[in-house]
VOGU-3710 file (C-alpha; in Angstrom, 3 decimals, decimal comma):
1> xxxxxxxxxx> 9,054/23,778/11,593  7,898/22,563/8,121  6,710/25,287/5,513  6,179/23,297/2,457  4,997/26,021/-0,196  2,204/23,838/-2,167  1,072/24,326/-5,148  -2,059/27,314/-5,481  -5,488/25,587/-4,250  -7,757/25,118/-7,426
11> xxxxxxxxxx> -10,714/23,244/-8,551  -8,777/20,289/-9,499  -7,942/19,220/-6,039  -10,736/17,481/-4,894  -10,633/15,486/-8,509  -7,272/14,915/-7,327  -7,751/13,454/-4,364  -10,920/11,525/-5,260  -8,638/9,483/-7,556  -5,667/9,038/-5,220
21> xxxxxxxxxx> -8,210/8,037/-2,748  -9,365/5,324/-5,257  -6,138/4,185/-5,804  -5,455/3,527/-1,980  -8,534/1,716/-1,910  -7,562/-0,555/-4,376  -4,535/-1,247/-2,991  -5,580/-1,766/0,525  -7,715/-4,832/-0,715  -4,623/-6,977/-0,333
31> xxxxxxxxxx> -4,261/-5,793/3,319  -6,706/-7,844/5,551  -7,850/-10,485/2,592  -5,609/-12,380/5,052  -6,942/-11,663/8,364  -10,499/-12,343/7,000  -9,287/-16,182/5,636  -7,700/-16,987/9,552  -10,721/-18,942/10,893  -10,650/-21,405/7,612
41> xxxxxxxxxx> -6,660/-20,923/7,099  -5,955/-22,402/11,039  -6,851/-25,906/9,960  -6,393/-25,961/6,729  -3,061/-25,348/6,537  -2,473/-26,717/10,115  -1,822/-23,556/12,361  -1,768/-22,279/15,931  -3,128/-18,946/16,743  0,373/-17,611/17,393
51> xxxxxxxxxx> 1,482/-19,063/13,844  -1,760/-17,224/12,112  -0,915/-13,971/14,072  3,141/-14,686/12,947  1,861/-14,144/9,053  0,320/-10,958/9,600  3,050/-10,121/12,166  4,809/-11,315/8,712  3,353/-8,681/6,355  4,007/-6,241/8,938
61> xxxxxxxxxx> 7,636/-6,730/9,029  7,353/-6,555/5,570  5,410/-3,175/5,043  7,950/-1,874/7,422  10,702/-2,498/5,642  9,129/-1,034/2,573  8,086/2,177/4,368  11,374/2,790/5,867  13,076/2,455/2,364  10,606/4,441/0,251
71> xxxxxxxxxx> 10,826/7,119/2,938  14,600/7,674/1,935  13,914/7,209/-1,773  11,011/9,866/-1,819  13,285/12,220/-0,395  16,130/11,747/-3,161  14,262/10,707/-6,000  10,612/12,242/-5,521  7,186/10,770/-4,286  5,434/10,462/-7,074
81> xxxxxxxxxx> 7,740/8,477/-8,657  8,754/6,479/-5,889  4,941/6,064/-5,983  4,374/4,290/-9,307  7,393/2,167/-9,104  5,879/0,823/-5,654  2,951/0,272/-7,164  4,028/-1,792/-10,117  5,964/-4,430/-7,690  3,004/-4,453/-5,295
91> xxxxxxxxxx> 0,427/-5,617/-8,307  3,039/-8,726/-9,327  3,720/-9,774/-5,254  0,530/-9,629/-4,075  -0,398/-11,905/-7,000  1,826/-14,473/-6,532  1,119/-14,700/-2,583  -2,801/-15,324/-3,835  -1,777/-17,621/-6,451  1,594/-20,116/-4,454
101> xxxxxxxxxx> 0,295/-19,596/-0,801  -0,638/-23,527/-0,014  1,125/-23,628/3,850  2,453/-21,850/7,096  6,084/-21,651/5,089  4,881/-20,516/1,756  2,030/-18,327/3,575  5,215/-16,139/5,764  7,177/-16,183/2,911  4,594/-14,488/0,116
111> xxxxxxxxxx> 2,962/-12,285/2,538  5,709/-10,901/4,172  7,094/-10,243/0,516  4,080/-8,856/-0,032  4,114/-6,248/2,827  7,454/-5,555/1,593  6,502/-4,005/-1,845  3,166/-2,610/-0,321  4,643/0,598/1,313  5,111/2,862/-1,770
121> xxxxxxxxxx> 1,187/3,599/-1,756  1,591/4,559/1,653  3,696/7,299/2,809  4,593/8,946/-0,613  0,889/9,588/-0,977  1,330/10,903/2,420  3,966/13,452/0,843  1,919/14,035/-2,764  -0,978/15,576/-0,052  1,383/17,268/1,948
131> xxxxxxxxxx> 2,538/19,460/-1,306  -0,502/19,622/-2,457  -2,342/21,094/0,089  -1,899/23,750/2,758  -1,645/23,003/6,444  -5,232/24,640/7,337  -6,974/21,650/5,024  -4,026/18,824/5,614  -5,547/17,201/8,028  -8,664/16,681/6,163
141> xxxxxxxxxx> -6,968/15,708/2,894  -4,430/12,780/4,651  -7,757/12,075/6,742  -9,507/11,326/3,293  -6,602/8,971/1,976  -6,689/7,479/5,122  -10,400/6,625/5,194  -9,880/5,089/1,649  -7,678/2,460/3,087  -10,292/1,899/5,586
151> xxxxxxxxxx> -12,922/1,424/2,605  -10,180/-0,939/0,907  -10,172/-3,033/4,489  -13,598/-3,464/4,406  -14,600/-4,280/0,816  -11,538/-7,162/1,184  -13,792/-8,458/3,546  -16,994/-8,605/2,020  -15,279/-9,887/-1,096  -13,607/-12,437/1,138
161> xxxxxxxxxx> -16,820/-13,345/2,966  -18,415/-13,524/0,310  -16,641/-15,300/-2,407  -14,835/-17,690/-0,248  -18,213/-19,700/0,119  -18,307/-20,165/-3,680  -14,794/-20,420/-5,004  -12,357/-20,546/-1,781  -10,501/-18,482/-0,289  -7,733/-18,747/-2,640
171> xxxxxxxxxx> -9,964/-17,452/-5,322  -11,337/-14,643/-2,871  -7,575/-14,012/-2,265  -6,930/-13,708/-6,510  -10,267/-11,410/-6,514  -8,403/-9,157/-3,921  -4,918/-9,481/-5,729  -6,119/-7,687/-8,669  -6,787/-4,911/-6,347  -3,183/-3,499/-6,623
181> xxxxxxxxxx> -3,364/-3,770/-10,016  -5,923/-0,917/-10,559  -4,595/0,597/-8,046  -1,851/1,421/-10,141  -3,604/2,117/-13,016  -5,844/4,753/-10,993  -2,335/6,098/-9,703  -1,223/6,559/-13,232  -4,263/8,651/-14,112  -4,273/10,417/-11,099
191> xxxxxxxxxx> -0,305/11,638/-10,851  -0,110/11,885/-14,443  -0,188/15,893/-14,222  1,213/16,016/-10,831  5,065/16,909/-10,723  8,289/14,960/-9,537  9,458/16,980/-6,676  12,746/16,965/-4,814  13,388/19,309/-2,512  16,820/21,093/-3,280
201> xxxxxxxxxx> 19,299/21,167/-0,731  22,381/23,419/-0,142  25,951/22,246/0,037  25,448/22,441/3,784  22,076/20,743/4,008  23,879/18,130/1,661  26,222/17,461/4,738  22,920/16,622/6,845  22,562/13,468/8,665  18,169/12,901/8,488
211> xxxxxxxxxx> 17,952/10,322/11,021  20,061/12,272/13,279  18,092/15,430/12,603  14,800/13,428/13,468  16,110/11,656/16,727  17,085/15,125/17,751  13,913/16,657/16,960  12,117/16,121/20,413  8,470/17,243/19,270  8,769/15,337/16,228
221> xxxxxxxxxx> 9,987/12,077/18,291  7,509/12,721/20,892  4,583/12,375/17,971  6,723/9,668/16,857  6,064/7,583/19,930  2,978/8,627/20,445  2,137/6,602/16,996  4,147/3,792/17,912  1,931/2,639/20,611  -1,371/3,638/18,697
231> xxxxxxxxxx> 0,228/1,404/15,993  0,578/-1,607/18,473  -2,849/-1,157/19,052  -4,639/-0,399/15,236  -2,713/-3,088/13,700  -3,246/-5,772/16,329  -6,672/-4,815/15,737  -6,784/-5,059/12,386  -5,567/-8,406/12,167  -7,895/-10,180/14,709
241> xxxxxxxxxx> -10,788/-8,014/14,973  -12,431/-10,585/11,608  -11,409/-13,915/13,125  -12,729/-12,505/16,525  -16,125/-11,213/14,967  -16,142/-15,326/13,691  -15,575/-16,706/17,310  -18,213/-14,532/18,589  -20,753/-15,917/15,611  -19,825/-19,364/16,383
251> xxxxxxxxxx> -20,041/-18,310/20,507  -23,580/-17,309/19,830  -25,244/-19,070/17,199  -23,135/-22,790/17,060  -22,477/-22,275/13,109  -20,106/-23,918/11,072  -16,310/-22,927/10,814  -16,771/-21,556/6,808  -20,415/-19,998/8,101  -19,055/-18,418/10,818
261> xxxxxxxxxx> -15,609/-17,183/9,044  -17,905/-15,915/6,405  -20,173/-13,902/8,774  -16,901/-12,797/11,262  -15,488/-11,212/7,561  -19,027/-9,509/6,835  -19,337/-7,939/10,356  -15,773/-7,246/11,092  -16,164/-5,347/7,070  -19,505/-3,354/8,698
271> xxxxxxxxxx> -17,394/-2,380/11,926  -14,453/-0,788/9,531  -17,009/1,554/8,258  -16,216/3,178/11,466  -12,677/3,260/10,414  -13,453/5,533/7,291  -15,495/8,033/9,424  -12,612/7,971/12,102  -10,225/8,949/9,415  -12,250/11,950/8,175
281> xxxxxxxxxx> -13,565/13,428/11,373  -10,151/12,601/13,070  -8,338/14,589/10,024  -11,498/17,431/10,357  -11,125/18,184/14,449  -7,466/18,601/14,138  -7,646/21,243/11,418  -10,297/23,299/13,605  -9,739/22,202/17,248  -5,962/21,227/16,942
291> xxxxxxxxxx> -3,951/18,124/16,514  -2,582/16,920/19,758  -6,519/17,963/21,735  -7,361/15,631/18,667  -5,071/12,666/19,302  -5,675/13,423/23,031  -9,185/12,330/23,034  -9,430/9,427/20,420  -6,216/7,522/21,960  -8,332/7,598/24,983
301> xxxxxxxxxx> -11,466/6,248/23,650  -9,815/3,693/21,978  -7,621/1,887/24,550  -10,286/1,735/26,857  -12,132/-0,117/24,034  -9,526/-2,359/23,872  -9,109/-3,293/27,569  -12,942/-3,787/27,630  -13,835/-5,524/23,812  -12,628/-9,414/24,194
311> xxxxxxxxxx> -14,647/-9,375/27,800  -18,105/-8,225/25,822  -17,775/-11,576/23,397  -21,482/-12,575/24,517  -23,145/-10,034/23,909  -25,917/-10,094/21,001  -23,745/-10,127/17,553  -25,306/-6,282/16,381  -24,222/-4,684/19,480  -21,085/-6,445/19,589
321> xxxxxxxxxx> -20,691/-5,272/15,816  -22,006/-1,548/16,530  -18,996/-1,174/19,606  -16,618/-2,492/16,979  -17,269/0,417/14,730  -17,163/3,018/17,597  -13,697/1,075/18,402  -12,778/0,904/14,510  -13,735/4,595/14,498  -11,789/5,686/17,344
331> xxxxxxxxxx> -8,413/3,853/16,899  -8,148/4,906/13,671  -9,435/8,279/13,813  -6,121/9,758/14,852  -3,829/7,846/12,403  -4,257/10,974/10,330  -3,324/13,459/12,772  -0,065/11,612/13,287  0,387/12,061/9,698  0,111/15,344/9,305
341> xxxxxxxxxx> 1,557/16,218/12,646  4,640/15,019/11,306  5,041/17,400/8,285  4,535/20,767/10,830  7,257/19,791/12,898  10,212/18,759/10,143  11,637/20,534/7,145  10,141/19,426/4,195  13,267/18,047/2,824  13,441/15,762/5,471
351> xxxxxxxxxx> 9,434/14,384/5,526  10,821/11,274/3,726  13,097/10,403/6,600  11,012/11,493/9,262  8,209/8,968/8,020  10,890/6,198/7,578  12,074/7,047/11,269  8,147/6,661/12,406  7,363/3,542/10,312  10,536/1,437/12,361
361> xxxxxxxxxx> 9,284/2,148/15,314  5,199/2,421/14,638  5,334/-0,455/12,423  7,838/-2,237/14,416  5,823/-2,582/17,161  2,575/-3,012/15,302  4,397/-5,567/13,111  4,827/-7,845/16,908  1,242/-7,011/18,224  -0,719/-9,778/16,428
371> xxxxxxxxxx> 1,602/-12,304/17,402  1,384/-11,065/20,726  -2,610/-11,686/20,545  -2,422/-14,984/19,189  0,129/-16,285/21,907  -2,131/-14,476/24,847  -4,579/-16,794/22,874  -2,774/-19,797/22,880  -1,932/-19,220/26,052  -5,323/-18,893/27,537
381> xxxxxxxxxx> -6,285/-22,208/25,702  -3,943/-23,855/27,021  -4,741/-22,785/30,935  -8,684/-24,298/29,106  -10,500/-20,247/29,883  -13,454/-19,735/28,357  -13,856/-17,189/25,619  -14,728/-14,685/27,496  -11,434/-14,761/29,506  -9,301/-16,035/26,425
391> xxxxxxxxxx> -10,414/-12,755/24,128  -10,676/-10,699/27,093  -7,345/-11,206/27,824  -5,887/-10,639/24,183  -7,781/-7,715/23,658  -6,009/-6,207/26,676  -2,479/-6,921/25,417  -3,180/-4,301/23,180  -5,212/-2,153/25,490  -2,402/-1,253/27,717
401> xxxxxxxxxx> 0,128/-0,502/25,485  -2,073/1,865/23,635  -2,095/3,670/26,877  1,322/5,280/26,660  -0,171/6,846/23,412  -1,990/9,552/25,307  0,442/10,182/28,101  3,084/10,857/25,282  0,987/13,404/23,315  0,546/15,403/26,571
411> xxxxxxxxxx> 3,812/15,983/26,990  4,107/17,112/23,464  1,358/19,180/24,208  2,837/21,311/27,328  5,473/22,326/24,129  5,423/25,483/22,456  6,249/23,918/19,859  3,056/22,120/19,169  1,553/25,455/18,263  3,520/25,049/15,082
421> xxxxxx> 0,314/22,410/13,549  -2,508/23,391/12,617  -1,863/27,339/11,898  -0,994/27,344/16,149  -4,206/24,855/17,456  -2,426/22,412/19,728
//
């Protein structure tokens, strides 16, 4: 059971947050500027679906890596400043993929290195809120930082939609670049009263093996899981839910490839609005009606959306956009709740590992889910299906993964010890 002792509650917090919040916004611009560029990317630089998908799969891999390590660093050095040091090598990578990207090669290479320095905004922030702020009002907090990210998502793709038109999408991809930048700017403000903590340990606790501790920790693991398949399904999501938006422009109205990649970016930006309210209302319910009734519902929603989305490509483009943003709202709107789950059911010294433990196996598997979708793609071209089928049929190699997500949380949920979260709410 975690009982981190954070700092009194004050007046200042909500300034606190606002900022961090601001600074995950900005760095989140880099994070689908990508996914929004597919459509015009494809022939440009001479792609297959599954080679599109294995960039993002690409960045993935990357932001894995990254989350794994700055787990273990947060945890001996402190998250705040494993924070800014993140920061400052996410501003210079995420650059230089906007500015050298020209091919499939140089496009895996610069994205995956930036995924790799891309982490440190992630789940240190995750940690700053969890010492910050007491378990009654976690949930809300991490679902505020969470919904910035969201925001971040969706202004990429308005810029992206919008500027690529007028100055490329390499130049929408520099606009987006200088994201991180104030992002860690806004992070220096923000942290620059906040302490460096590092839990002590005792000569025996110095003994400890994390990652053993964690694998052993069955309620932990089981919330663990239960992420890793909701990850399969958000982050697949994330990285085709633009370029789908485009196909079903072009399905409907017959527009040009930039015209339609431009319009997929705009509506697939409107639909992650959903994402922001998901974060909020996901992190809200779980303070007052309990995390794993929370998780319970929304993993439920959302992987039916997903076996059903791909199969509703025809319909009129503002419906299709309005279930997107109940889909957005719902697959996202528990990403909190895993986060916060997490720090009830592990010492605090050990957050850092726990979240490095999670991020292998979450962002593992959501790392391999786009490239997934683009082969089911691929695949269905290949056989000559129609849209309907082709996208139907991606959309549900998410769909029934995300499945499991549920079925796991129920089994934490029989537990007594899921009446540690949330001051004893399941």
């Amino acid at each position: 059971m975690s009982n981190i002792s954070p700092a009194p509650q004050n007046s200042s917090d909500n300034t606190w947050l606002f900022w961090l919040c601001a600074s995950r916004t900005s760095f989140a611009l880099v994070f689908t500027a990508y996914a929004a560029a597919i459509p015009l990317l494809k022939p440009d630089w001479g792609m297959s679906a599954g080679e599109a998908g294995m960039i993002q799969s690409a960045w993935h891999f990357g932001y894995l890596f990254s989350l794994v390590a700055v787990g273990f660093l947060a945890d001996r050095y402190g998250a705040k400043r494993v924070f800014i040091f993140s920061s400052i090598a996410s501003s210079i990578s995420a650059m230089v993929f906007a500015v050298f990207a020209e091919s499939f090669f140089t496009g895996l290479i610069l994205y995956g290195l930036t995924g790799l320095f891309s982490g440190g905004s992630y789940t240190p922030g995750l940690t700053l809120i969890a010492e910050r702020f007491q378990s009654a009002r976690r949930g809300r907090a991490m679902g505020f930082y969470l919904a910035a990210a969201s925001g971040g998502y969706a202004l990429a793709l308005v810029l992206t939609g919008a500027l690529t038109p007028l100055i490329g999408w390499r130049g929408a991809f520099i606009v987006n670049a200088a994201g991180p930048v104030l992002g860690t700017l806004l992070a220096l403000y923000a942290l620059r009263l906040t302490p460096n903590i590092v839990h002590p340990r005792s000569a025996e606790q110095a003994t400890e093996k994390p990652v053993a501790m964690i694998l052993a920790n069955k309620p932990a693991m089981l919330v663990t899981w239960a992420y890793t398949f909701h990850s399969w399904e958000m982050l697949g999501m994330k990285a085709w839910m633009p370029a789908f938006l485009s196909a079903a422009a072009a399905y409907s109205t017959g527009s040009s490839a930039t015209a339609s990649a431009s319009l997929g970016a705009g509506l697939a930006a409107i639909a992650y609005i959903g994402s922001m309210g998901g974060s909020i209302a996901g992190g809200w319910l779980s303070d007052r009606m309990g995390r794993t009734w929370t998780m319970l519902v929304l993993a439920s929603i959302s992987a039916l959306c997903s076996l059903t989305l791909g199969w509703l490509i025809g319909l009129p483009l503002w419906l299709l956009v309005v279930i997107c943003a109940f889909y957005s709202f719902t697959a996202v709107g528990d990403s909190s709740v895993f986060s916060t789950a997490v720090t009830e059911l592990v010492p605090p010294r050990h957050i850092g590992a726990a979240y490095s433990v999670r991020s292998v196996l979450g962002f593992g598997a959501g790392a391999i889910a786009p490239w997934v979708f683009g082969l089911v793609l691929d695949a269905a071209g290949a056989m000559q299906a129609t849209p309907v089928v082709s996208w139907g049929l991606a959309w549900c190699s998410l769909g029934v993964i995300a499945l499991f997500s549920p079925i796991t949380t129920w089994r934490l949920r029989q537990m007594p010890e899921s009446r540690q979260m949330a001051n004893g709410k399941r």
